[in-house]
N, C-alpha and C positions, 0 to 999 in steps of 0.2 A: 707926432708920429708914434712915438713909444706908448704913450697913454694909450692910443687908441692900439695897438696892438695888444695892451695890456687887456684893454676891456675888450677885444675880443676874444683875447685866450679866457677869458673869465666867464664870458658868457656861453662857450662852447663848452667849457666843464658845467655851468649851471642843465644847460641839452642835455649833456651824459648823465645827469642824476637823475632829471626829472622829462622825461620823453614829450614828442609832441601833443600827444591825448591829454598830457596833464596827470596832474599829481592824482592819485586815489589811495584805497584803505589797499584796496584789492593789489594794486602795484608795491606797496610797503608789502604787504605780507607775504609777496612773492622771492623779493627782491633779499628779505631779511633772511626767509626761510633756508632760499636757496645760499646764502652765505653761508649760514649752518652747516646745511649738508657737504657745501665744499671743508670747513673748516675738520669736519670729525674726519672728513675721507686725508685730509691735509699731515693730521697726529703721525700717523704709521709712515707715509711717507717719508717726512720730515726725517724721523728716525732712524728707519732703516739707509736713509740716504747718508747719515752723519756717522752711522755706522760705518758703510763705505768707504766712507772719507777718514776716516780714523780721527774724528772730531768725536765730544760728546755730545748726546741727544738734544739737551739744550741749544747747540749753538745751532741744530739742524731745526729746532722750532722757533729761536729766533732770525734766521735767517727767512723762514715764511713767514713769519710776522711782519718783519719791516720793508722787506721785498715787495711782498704781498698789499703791505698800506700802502705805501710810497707809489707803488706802480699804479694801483686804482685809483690815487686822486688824482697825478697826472701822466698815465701810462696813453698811450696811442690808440687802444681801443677799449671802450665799454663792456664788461664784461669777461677780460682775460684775468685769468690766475695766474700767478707769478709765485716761487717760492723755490726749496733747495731742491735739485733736478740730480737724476740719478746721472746724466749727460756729464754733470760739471765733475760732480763726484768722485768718478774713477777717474778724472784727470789730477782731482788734488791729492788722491792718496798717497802717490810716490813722495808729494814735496811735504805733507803730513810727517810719514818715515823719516824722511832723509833729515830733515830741518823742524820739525815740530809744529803746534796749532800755531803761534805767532806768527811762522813768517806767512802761513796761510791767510793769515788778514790781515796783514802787511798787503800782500799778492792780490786780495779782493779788492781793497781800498785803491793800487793800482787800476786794477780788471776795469773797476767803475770810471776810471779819470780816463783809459779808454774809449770808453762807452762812450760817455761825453763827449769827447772831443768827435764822435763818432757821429753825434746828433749835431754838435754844433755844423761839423763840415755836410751834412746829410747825407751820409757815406748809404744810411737807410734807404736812401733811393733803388739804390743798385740791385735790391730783394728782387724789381721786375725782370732781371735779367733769369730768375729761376724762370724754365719751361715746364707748361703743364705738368708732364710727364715724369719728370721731374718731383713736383710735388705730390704726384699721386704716387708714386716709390717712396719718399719722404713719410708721409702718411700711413700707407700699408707697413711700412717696417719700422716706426714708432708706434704703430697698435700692437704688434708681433714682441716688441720688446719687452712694452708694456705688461701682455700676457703672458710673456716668459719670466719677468722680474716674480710676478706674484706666486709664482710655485715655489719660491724659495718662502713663500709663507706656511708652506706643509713641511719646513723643517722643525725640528724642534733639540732642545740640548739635552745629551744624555748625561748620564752620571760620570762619565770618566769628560765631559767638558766638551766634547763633541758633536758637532749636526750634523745628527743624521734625521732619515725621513721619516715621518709620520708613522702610525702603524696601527693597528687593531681598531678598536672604535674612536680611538682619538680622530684617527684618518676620515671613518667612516661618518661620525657627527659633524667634522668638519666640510666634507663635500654633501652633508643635508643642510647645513646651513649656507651654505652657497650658493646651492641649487635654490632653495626656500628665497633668498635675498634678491635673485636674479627674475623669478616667478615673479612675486611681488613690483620690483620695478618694473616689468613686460606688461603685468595685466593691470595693475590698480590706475594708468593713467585712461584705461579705455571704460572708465566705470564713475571716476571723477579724478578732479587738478584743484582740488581745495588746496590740497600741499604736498610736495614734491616727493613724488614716490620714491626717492633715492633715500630720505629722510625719515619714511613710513619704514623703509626695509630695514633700515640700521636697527630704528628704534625695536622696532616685532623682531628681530631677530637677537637683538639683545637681552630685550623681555624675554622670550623662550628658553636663551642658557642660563638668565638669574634664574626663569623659576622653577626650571627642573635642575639643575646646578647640574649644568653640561661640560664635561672636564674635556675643555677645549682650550687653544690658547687664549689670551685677553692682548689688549693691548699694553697692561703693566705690565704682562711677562717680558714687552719688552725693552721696556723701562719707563723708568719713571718722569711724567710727565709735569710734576710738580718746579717749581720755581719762582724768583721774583721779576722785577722788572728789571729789561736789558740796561746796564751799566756802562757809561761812557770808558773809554782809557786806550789810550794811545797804543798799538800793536807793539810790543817789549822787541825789536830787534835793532842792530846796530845800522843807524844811519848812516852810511857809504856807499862807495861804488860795487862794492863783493855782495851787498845783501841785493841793490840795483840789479847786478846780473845772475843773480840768486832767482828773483822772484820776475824779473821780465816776460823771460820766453813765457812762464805757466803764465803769466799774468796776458798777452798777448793771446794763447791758445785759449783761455777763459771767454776774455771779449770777444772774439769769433764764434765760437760754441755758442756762449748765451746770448748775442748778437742773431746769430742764424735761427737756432730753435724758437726767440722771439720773436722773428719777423716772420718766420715760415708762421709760427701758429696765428699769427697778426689776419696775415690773410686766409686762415682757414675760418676765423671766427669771422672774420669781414664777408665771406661769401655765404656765412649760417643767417649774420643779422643783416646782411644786406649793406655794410659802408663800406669806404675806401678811405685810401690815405690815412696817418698816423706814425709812418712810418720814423721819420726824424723823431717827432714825440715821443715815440717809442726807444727809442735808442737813449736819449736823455733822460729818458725816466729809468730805465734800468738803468745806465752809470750812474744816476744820483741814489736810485736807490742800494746801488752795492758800494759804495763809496763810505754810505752811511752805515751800511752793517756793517762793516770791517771794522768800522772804529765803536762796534759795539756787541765785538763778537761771536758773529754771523757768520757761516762761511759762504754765504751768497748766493745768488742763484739767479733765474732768469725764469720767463713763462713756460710755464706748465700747460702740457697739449690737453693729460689727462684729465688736470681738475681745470682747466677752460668750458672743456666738451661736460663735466657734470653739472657747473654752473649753467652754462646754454641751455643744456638739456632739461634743467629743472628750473627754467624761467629766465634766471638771470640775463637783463640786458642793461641797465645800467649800472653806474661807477660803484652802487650805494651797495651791490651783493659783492663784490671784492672789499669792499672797506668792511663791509659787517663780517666778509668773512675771516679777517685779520684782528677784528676786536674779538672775535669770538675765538679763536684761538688766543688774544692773550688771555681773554678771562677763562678760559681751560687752562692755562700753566700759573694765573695767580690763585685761582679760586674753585674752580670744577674738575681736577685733576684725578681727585678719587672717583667720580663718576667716567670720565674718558676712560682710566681705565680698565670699566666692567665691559667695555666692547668687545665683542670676539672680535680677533682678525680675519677670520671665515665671511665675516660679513662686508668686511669691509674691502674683500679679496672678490666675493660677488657684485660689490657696486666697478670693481675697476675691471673685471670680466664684462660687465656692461658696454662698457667705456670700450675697450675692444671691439666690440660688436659693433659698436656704434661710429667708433672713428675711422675699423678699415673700410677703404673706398673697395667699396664688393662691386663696383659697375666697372671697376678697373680690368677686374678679369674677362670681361664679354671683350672689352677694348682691346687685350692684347691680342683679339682674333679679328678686329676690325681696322686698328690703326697702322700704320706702316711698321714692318718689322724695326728699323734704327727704334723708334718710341717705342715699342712693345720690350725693346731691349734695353731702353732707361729706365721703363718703371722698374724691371725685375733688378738690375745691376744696382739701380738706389737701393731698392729693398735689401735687398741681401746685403750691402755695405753697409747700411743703419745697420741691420741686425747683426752682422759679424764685428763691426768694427766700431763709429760711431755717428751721429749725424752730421759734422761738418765736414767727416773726409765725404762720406755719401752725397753731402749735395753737388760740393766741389769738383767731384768725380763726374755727377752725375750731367754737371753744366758743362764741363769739359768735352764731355763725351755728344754731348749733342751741339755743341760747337764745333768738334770735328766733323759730324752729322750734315751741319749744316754748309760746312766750306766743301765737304766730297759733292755734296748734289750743288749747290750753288755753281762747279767746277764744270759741270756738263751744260749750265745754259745758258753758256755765252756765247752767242752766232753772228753770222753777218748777212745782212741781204747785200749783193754788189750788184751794181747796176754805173749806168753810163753819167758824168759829170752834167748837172743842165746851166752849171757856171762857165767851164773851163772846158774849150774844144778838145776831146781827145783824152779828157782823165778819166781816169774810174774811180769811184767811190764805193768804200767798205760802209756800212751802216751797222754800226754796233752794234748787237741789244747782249741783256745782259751785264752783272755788275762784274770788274777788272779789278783782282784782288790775286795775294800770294794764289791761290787755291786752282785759278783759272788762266793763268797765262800760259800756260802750255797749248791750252786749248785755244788761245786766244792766238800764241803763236801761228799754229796749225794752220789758221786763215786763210793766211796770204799767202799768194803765187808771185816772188817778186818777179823770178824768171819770165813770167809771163804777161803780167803786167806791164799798164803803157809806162811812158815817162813823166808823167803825172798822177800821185794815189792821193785820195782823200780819204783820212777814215772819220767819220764823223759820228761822232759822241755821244749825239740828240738823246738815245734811248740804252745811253751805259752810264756808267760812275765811274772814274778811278779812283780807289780807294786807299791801297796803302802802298809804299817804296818799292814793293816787287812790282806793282802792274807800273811805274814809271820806268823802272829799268827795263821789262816788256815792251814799251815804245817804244825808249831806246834803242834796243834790237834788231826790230822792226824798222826802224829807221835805218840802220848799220845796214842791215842786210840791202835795203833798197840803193843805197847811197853809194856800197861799195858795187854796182851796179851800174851807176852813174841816172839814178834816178831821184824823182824828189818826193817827199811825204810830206802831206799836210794836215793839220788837224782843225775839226770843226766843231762848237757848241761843245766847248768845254762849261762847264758849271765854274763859276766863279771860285770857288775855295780848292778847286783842281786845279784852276788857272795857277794860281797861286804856289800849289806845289808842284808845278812844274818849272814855275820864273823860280823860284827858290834855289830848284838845284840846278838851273843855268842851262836845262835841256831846250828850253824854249825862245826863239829870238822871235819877240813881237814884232809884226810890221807895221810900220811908222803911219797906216792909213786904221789901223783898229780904235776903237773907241771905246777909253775904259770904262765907260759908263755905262756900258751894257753888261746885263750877267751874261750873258750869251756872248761867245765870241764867233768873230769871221774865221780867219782862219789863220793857226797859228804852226810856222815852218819851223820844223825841227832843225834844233842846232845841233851835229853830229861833233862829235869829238870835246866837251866839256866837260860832263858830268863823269868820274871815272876816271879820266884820260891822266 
């Protein structure tokens, strides 16, 4: 059984490399190119993210390095980017401060054995509980972020050590190369797709500041890219229970964050390249992959929505443009460093202005005049809480909220048809419809006439559910009410696994002619005075 699990997990990573059509030149050259392009757009990131985090630059370009490999060979879908996330960032800066980089990859190396256990219990499942609505608030206010993150590229440091903003022609070259970088990726795919226009724009736009020498920033202004290969060694903090409750909670908040942002963009890239599922593998591959940067001073990360959508975008659909895009950032920090950093940032501030254009859901806004005001009010509240706050209160909020959504209308449509007994001379019978839940018993109360009612009630079940401890206590009631009355209530076609939570809590006394072998029951007499009592 295990071999054969083995060789399937084996042979579904061989799928992700090499697609159904088969190998070709034309698929390498795509697949390579586009690593590239994610890798240059990857530098700046990396950086300013480590920045954030009050890490140095290195550990923010090793952390998309090994993130980045580890996830593509066996991440959950083809074609995702993984690497250090401005998301995760501002949460480790406080424990940066407080406690220094070590206990920070102490906390990752935790984050990841999270993660893990995350995949192994397939906690990943649970991503389908996000509603559309949901997701498109998610989406719109991770673009918005995005393009909000990258104005902080038209700062620059003044002489007394200060950022401030841009100004004179610095300002003015820098929004020509922007503009220029963005034209470029718009028009050169409608003209030819020999090679990814994300990767034409860098390059042309780079050539134009070497050869008029355009005093704009570069990417060594903002540091240096150079370094050797990441070095193993154990996170330097004190093995106990004080460093334990030190680095938990952040370590807990990490794995949620890079958990969520993972799985959201999981299925944003699944509905671009058409598959499903991955989700546990996903989960597993990020804890393995940050498990491993911690212990080689990373400070971690999770997939990236940004450079997912410029890989997509510029071809990539298998494993092989995440992995080239991780070798090609390390051969930038071992070997091509002097060249990375002749790139403007302007250019590389137009490819993620793209990226914007491209990832907000613009058919969102028609919808919020088409779908039910509750949805029209999840996508905005997502939105705004990504953008004010961060993406796991925003989702959290935003499932919340349509969860409540869902129990207030659920609450209105649970009715009864009543009509005459065709068993039992003389009874009436309630006919449920509608699910019996905390949300609806009021309503469900409201029904009955016991006053009026004969001396025999049947409510019958057929086309309801009882679902959780409030709708049994509901019966209860219902029952009370009739009984102190001196009347009787019966119940019919209950669903076997309701059967069951009602013999549990003692509400229900079977009659000795029922037969458990049906899912469907006869009719089951309420026992008044037990449950409670």
């Amino acid at each position: 059984m295990k071999s054969t699990n083995i060789s399937s997990f084996a042979n579904s990573l061989v799928k992700d490399y090499i697609p159904e059509e088969g190998p070709s030149f034309s698929l390498f050259r795509i697949e390579i190119l586009s690593g590239l392009t994610v890798a240059l757009a990857l530098v700046p990131e990396a950086i300013a993210f480590a920045f954030v985090a009050g890490v140095t630059p290195l550990s923010g370009l090793y952390a998309a390095f090994i993130v980045g490999l580890i996830t593509a060979i066996i991440g959950g879908r083809p074609g995702m980017i993984s690497g250090a996330t401005g998301a995760l960032a501002v949460v480790m800066v406080s424990l940066v401060v407080d406690h220094g980089a070590q206990y920070l990859f102490a906390t990752v190396v935790l984050m990841g054995i999270l993660q893990i256990l995350s995949g192994i219990f397939r906690l990943g499942k649970f991503i389908r509980m996000v509603p559309q609505p949901v997701m498109l608030g998610f989406v719109n206010g991770l673009a918005i972020v995005i393009g909000i993150s990258q104005l902080n590229q038209f700062k620059t440091i003044n002489s007394a050590g200060e950022s401030v903003w841009m100004s004179g022609n610095t300002l003015i070259y820098s929004y020509c190369i922007v503009v220029i970088t963005m034209i470029v990726i718009w028009i050169l795919p409608k003209f030819s797709k020999v090679f990814p226009s994300t990767l034409v724009a860098i390059l042309l736009s780079t050539g134009l500041v070497i050869s008029f020498n355009i005093p704009i920033p570069r990417v060594g202004d903002l540091a240096s890219v150079a370094g050797g290969l990441p070095s193993f060694s154990i996170p330097m903090v004190p093995l106990n229970l004080e460093t334990l409750i030190i680095i938990f909670p952040y370590a807990v908040i990490l794995a949620a964050i890079g958990l969520i942002e993972s799985l959201l963009t999981l299925n944003l890239v699944g509905e671009i390249t058409n598959k499903k599922g991955g989700a546990s593998k996903e989960c597993l591959a990020q804890g393995i992959s940050n498990t491993v940067t911690g212990f080689f001073g990373g400070m971690g990360g999770c997939a990236m929505i940004g450079q997912s959508m410029i890989n997509v975008k510029s071809g990539g659909r298998t494993r092989m443009s995440g992995v080239s895009a991780a070798l090609f950032l390390l051969i930038f920090i071992l070997f091509a460093s002097s060249y990375i950093e002749l790139i403007p940032i302007a250019a590389l501030v137009g490819v993620m202005f793209m990226v914007v254009l491209a990832t907000f859901a613009w058919n969102s806004l028609k919808l919020l005049f088409v779908v039910p005001k509750s949805d029209a009010l999840v996508i905005i509240l997502v939105t705004i809480v990504t953008v004010l706050e961060d993406l796991a209160i925003a989702v959290v909020v935003g499932v919340i909220v349509s969860a409540l959504v869902f129990a207030w209308k659920s609450a209105s449509r649970i009715n009864a048809v009543e009509r005459p007994s065709t068993t039992e001379s003389g009874a009436k019978v309630y006919e449920i419809e509608g699910p019996l839940f905390f949300s609806s018993t009021n309503s469900f109360l409201d029904i009955f006439k016991p006053s009026k009612d004969p001396e025999v009630v049947i409510i019958d079940f057929a086309r309801s559910r009882v679902i959780d401890q409030s709708a049994l206590k509901a019966i209860e009631d219902i029952a009370n009410r009739y009984s102190n009355l001196g009347k009787k209530v019966k119940l019919r076609h209950l669903t076997r696994d309701c059967h069951r939570l009602l013999s549990k809590t003692g509400q229900l006394m079977v009659n000795s002619d029922d037969d458990p072998d049906y899912s469907v029951a006869v009719d089951y007499e309420v026992k008044i005075g037990i449950f409670g009592k």
